[in-house]
C-alpha positions as CSV (number, residue, x, y, z in Angstrom):
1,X,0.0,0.0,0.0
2,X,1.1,3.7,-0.5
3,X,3.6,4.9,2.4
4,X,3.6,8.2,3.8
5,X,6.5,10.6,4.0
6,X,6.1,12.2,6.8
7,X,7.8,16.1,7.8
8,X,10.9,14.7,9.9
9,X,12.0,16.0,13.5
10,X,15.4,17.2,12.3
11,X,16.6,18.4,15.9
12,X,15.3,17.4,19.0
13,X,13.3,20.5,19.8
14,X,11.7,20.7,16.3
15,X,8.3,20.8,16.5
16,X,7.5,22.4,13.1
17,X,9.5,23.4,10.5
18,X,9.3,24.9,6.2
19,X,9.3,23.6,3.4
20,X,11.3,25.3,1.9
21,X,12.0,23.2,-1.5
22,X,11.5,19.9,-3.0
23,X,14.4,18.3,-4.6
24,X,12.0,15.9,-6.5
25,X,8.6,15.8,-8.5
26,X,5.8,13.5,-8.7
27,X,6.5,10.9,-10.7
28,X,9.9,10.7,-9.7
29,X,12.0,7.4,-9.1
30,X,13.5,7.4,-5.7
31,X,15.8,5.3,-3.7
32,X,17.0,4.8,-0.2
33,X,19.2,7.8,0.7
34,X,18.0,10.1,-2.4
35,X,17.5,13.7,-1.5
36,X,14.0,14.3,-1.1
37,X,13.4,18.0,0.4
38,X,15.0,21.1,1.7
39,X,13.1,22.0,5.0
40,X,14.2,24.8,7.1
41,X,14.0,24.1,10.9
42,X,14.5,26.8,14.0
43,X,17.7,26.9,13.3
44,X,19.1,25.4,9.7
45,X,18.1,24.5,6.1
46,X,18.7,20.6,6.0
47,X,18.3,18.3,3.6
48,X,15.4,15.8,3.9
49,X,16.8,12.1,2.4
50,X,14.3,9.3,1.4
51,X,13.7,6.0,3.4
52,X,12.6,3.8,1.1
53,X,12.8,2.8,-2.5
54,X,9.5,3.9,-4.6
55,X,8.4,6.3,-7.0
56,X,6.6,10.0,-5.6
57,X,3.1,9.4,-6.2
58,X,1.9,12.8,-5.1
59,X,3.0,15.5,-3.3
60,X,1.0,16.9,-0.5
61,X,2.5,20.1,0.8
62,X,3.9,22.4,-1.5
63,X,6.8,23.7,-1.2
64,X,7.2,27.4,0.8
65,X,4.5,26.0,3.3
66,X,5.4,27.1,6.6
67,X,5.0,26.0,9.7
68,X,4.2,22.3,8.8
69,X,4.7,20.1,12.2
70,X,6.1,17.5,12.5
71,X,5.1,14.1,11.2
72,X,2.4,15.7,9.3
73,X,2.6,13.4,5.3
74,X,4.2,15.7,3.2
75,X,4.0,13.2,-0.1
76,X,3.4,9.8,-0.8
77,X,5.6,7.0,-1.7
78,X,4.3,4.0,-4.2
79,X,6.0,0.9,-3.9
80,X,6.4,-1.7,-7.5
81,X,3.1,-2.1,-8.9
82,X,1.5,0.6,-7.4
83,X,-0.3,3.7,-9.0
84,X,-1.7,7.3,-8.1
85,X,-5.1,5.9,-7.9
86,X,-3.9,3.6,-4.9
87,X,-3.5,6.8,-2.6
88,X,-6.4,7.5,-0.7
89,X,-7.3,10.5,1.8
90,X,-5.4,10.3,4.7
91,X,-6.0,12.0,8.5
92,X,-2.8,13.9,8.6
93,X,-3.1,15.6,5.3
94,X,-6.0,18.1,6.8
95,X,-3.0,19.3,9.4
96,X,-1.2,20.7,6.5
97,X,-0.9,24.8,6.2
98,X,-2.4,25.4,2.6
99,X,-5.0,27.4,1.5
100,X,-8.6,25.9,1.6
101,X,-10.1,24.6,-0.8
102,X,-13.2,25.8,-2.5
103,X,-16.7,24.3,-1.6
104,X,-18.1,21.9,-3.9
105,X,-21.8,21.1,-4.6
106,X,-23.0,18.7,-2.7
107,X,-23.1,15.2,-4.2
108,X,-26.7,13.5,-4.5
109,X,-27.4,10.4,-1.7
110,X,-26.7,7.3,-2.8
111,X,-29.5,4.6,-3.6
112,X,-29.5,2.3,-1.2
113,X,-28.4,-1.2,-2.5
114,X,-26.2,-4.2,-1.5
115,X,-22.9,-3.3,-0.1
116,X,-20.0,-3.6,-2.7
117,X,-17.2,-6.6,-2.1
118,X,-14.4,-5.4,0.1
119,X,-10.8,-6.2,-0.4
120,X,-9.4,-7.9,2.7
121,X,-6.7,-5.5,4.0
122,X,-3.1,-6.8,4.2
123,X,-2.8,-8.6,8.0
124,X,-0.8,-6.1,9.9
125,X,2.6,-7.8,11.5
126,X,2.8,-8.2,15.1
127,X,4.7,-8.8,17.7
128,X,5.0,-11.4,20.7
129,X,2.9,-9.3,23.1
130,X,0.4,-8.4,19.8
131,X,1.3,-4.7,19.3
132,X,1.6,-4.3,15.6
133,X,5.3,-3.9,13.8
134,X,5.3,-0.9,11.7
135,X,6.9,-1.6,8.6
136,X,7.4,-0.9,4.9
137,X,6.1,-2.8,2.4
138,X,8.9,-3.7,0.8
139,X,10.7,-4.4,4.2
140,X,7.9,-6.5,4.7
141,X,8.0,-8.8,1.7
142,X,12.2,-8.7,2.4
143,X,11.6,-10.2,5.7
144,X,9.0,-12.9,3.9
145,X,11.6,-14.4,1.9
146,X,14.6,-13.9,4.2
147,X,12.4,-15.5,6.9
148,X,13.6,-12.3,9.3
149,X,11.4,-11.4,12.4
150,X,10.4,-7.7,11.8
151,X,9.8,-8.0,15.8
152,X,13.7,-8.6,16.5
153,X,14.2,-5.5,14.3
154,X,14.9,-1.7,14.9
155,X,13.8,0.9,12.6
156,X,15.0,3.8,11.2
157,X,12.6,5.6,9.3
158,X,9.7,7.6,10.9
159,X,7.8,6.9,14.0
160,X,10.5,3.5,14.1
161,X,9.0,2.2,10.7
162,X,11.2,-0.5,9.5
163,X,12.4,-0.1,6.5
164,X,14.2,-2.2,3.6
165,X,17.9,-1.0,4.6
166,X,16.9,-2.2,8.1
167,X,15.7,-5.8,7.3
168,X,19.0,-5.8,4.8
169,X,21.8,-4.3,6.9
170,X,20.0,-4.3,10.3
171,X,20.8,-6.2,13.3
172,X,18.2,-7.6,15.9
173,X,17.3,-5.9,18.4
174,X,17.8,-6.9,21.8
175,X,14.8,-8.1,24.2
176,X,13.6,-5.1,26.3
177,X,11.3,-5.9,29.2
178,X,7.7,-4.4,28.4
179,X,8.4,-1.7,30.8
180,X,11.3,-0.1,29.6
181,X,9.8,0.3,26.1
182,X,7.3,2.9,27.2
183,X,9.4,6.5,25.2
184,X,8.6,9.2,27.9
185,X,6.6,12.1,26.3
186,X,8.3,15.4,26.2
187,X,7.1,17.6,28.5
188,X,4.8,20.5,27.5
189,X,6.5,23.6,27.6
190,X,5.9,26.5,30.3
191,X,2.5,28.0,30.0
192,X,4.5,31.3,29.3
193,X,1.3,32.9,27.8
194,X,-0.8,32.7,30.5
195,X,0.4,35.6,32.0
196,X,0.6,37.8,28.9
197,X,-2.8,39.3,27.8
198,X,-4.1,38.2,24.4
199,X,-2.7,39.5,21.3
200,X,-5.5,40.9,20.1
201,X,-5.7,43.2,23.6
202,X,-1.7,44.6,23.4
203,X,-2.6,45.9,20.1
204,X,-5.7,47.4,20.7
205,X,-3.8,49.5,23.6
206,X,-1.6,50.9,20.2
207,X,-4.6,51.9,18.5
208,X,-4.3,54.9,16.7
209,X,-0.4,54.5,16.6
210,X,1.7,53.7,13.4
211,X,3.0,50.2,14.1
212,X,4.2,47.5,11.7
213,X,3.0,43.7,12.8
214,X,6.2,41.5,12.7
215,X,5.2,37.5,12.3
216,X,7.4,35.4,14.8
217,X,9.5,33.1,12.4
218,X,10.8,29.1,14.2
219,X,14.2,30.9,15.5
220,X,12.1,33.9,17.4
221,X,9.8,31.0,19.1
222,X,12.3,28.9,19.8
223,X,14.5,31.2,21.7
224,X,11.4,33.0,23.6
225,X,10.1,29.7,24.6
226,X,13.4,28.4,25.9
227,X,14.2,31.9,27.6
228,X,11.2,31.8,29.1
229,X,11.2,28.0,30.8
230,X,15.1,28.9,31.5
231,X,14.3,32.0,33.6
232,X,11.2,30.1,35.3
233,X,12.4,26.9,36.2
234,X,16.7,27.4,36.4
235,X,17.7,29.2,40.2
236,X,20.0,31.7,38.9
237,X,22.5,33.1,40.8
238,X,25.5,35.4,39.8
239,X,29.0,35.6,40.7
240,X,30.8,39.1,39.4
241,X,34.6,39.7,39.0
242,X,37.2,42.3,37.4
243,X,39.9,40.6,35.4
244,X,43.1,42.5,34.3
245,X,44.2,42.3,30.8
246,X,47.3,44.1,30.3
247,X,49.3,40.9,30.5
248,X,47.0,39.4,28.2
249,X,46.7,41.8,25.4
250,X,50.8,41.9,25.7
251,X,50.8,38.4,25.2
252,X,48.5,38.4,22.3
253,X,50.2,40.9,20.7
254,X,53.3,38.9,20.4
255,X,51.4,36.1,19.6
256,X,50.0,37.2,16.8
257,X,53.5,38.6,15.3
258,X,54.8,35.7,15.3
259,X,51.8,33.7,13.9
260,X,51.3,36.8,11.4
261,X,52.9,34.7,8.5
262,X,50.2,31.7,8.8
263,X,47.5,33.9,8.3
264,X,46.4,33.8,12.3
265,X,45.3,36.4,14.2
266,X,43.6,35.2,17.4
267,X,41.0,37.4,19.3
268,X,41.0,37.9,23.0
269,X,37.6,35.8,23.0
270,X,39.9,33.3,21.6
271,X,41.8,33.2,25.0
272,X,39.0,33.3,26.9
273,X,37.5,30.2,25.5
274,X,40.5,28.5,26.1
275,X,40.4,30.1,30.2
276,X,37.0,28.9,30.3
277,X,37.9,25.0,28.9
278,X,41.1,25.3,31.1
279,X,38.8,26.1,34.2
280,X,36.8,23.4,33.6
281,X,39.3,20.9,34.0
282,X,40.3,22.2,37.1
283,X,37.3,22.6,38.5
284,X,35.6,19.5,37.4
285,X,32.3,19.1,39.1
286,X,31.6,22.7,37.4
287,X,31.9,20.7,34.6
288,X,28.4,19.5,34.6
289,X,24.8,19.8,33.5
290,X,21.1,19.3,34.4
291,X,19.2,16.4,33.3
292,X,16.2,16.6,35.2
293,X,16.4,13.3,38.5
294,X,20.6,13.2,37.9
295,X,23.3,15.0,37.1
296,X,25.7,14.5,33.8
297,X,29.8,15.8,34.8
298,X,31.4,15.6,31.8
299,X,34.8,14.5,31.2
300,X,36.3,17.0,28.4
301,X,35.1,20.7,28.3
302,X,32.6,21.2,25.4
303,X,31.9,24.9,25.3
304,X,29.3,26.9,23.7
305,X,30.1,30.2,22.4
306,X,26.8,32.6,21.4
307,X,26.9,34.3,17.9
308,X,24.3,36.9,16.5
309,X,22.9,36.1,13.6
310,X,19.6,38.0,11.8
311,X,16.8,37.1,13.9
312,X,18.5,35.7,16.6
313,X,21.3,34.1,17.6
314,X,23.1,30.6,17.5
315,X,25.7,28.7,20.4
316,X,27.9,26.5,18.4
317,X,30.0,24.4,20.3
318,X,33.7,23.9,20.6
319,X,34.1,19.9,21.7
320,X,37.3,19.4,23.6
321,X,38.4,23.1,23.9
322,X,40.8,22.4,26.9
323,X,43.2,20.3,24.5
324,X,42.9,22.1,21.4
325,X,45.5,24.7,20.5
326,X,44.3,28.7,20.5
327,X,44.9,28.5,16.7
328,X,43.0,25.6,16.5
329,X,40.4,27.1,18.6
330,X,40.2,30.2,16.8
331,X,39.9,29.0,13.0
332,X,36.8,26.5,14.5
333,X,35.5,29.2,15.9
334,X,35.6,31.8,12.8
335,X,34.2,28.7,11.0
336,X,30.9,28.0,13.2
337,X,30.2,31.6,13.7
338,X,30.6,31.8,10.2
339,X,28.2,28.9,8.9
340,X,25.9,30.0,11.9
341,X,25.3,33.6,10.5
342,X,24.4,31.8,6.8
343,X,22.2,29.2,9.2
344,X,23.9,26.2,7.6
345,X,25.1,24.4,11.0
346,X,24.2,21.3,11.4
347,X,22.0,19.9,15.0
348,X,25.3,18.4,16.7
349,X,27.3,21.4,16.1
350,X,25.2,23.9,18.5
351,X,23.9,21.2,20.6
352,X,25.4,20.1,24.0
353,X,28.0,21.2,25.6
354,X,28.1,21.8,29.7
355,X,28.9,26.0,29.6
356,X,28.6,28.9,27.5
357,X,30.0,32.4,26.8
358,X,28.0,34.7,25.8
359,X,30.6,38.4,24.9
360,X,29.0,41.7,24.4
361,X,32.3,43.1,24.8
362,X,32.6,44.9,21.3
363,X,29.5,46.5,21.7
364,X,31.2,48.5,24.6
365,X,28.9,46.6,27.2
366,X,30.9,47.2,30.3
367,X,28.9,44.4,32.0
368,X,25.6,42.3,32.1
369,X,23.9,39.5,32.9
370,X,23.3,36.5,30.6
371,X,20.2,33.8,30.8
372,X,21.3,29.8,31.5
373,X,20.6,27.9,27.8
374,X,19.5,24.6,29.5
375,X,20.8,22.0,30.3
376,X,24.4,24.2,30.5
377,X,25.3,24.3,34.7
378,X,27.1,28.3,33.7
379,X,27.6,30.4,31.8
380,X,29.9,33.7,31.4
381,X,29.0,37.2,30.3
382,X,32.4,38.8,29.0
383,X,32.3,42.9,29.1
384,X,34.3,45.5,27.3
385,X,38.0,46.0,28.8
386,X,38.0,49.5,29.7
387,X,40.7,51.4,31.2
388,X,40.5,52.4,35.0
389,X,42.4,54.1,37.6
390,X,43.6,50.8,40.1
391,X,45.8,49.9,42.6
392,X,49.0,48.3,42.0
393,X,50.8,45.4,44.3
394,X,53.1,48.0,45.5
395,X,50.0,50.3,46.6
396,X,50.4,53.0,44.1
397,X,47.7,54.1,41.7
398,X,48.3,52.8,38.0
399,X,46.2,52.7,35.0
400,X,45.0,49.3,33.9
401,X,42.5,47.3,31.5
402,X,40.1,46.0,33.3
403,X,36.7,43.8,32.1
404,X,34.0,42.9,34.1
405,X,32.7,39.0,33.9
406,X,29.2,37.7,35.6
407,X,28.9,34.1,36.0
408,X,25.7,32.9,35.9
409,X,25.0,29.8,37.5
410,X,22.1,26.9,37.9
411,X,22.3,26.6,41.5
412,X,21.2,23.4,41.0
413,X,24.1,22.0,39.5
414,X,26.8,24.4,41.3
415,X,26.8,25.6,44.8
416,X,28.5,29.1,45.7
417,X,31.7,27.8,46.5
418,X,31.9,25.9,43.1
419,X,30.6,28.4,41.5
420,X,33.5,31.4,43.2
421,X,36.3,28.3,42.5
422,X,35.4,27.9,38.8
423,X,35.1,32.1,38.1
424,X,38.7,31.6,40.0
425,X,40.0,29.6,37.7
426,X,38.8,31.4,34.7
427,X,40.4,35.0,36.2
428,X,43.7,33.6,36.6
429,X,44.1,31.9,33.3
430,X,42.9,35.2,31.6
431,X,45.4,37.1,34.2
432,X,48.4,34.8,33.9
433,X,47.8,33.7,30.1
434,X,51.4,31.7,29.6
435,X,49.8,29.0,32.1
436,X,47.5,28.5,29.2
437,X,50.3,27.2,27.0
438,X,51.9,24.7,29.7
């Protein structure tokens, strides 16, 4: 029978996405691993690749339809032998945005008279407890003449359909008591509305004012949703500090003479990735994250860096920063910030990681306070150096750079004294930057 392809979850906070091009036509041969789709989620365009071998027997969305959610059938796949006039109306089709159609006349009541022959539906597979196996039917008829059990297999196409690669190339999948099968539901988010009057009322209090209407896009949602539970359900506190950077900016200098003829020039955000990573190790149950009944402590420091882009902003990841060079460091991180601004990172690069920097410093923000991005335990708001009258070791007044850093902290991950140990750490790698090198 006719398969659905169904609008893919191409990150795990996905819930809707845009189609933003197909790739293919009705009509079209397809196999396995064929490019299907271009759909652009909260945070990338990605490609969409087919499942399954078969021809595209109609398309169902057309392309440039926003906000299609997920595992709504965008088109349908026909298997050998199968035609167009196989494909009947399905229940998810009414979910997709597109304009409605016009009304039709109504069609005259039938006459009464025997009821036409039906055609016996294909027997669903099922498995030892009697919950049916979802599976293709090509994977199906595989599995007939290989004599596989589709209920010892694990699928990978939508909703854990099985599909030909998996009866081919797959291996079974272990037993799994009853009870540990159950997939726990996400939980719903915040009701962050409830407090905010209606739409409709904030714009009748602007009445009479010029105003221009601007339409939330996936990115806009996504980051006030996740603001929103972050600031509602994370314990903040903050931990401030001044950091000198003469030293540092001396030492960068040099640096960057000497690396001048390789074509590197590092940043001082370069350095203060590397401090953070540094600190991590050093303090290592800082090094950890929320995950709801437990806590994760990571081994390596995996930190996330926030870049603006149009509409928003992006926190690529930089995965084992404490053992990576600053070079290193810095061409990764002209790379993801670059990609990020064109919105063509992919869902592992600017997910994870256990603590974030987030530097409004060239904006000549002297200081500020930055929101947790869950399920990061920190993270650091870097200021603008500015120069300020202090007092030197030998008690004398001296002119010196000086930025301002808040760490914000998920209290219930890091205590105050973890929290003061790790900001520590991070001021006296930035303050003493050949230890850096060692």
């Amino acid at each position: 029978m006719p398969t659905e392809i169904l609008m893919p979850a191409l990150s795990p906070t996905m819930e809707e996405g845009t189609l933003a091009k197909w790739l293919v036509k009705e009509g079209d041969s397809v196999a396995s691993g064929d490019l299907l789709a271009e759909i652009e989620t909260d945070k990338a365009t990605m490609e969409f690749e087919a499942v399954d071998d078969g021809i595209v027997g109609k398309i169902l969305v057309p392309e440039g339809t926003e906000a299609v959610k997920v595992n709504t059938a965008i088109a349908v796949l026909l298997a050998e032998g199968e035609s167009a006039d196989d494909i009947g109306t399905t229940n998810t089709t009414k979910d997709v945005a597109a304009a409605p159609a016009q009304p039709e006349e109504p069609a005259p009541a039938p006459v009464p008279g025997p009821p036409p022959a039906q055609r016996p539906a294909p027997a669903a597979a099922k498995g030892p407890d009697g919950a049916r196996i979802f599976a293709s039917p090509l994977a199906r008829r595989i599995a007939a003449e290989k004599g596989v059990d589709l209920s010892r297999i694990t699928g990978s196409g939508p909703h854990g359909r099985i599909v030909k690669v998996d009866v081919i190339h797959g291996q079974p999948a272990p037993a799994v008591p009853a009870a540990a099968t159950e997939v726990a539901k996400p939980s719903a988010p915040p009701p962050a509305a409830a407090a905010t009057p209606p739409a409709d009322a904030i714009a009748k209090l602007y009445q009479g004012r010029d105003f221009e209407e601007i339409t939330l896009d996936g990115m806009r949602k996504t980051i006030a949703a996740r603001l929103t539970e972050a600031k509602q359900s994370i314990p903040h506190f903050y931990l401030r500090r001044e950091i000198k950077l003469d030293a540092l900016l001396k030492f960068r200098g040099e640096l960057n003479r000497q690396l001048e003829s390789r074509g590197v020039k590092l940043s001082v955000n370069d350095f203060i990735i590397k401090a953070c990573a540094l600190a991590l190790q050093d303090v290592p149950a800082a090094n950890s994250v929320w995950a709801g009944d437990r806590m994760l402590q990571l081994k390596s420091s995996d930190v996330a860096v926030a870049v603006a882009v149009d509409g928003g902003l992006f926190t690529p990841v930089l995965q084992d920063a404490d053992k990576k060079t600053l070079s290193t460091l810095s061409a990764e991180m002209k790379d993801l910030a670059s990609r990020a601004r064109d919105r063509k990172l992919a869902p592992h690069e600017y997910q994870g990681g256990s603590f974030a920097i987030s530097n409004l410093g060239m904006f000549g923000i002297e200081n500020f306070d930055a929101v947790i991005n869950p399920p990061h335990g920190a993270i650091l708001a870097v200021g603008a150096g500015i120069k300020k009258p202090v007092v030197g070791k030998d008690g004398e007044l001296e002119i010196a750079t000086v930025m301002s850093v808040t760490l914000s902290v998920d209290h219930r991950v890091i205590d105050g004294a973890l929290g003061a140990q790790l900001l520590e750490a991070i001021v006296g790698n930035l303050e003493n930057p050949m230890t850096m090198l060692a």
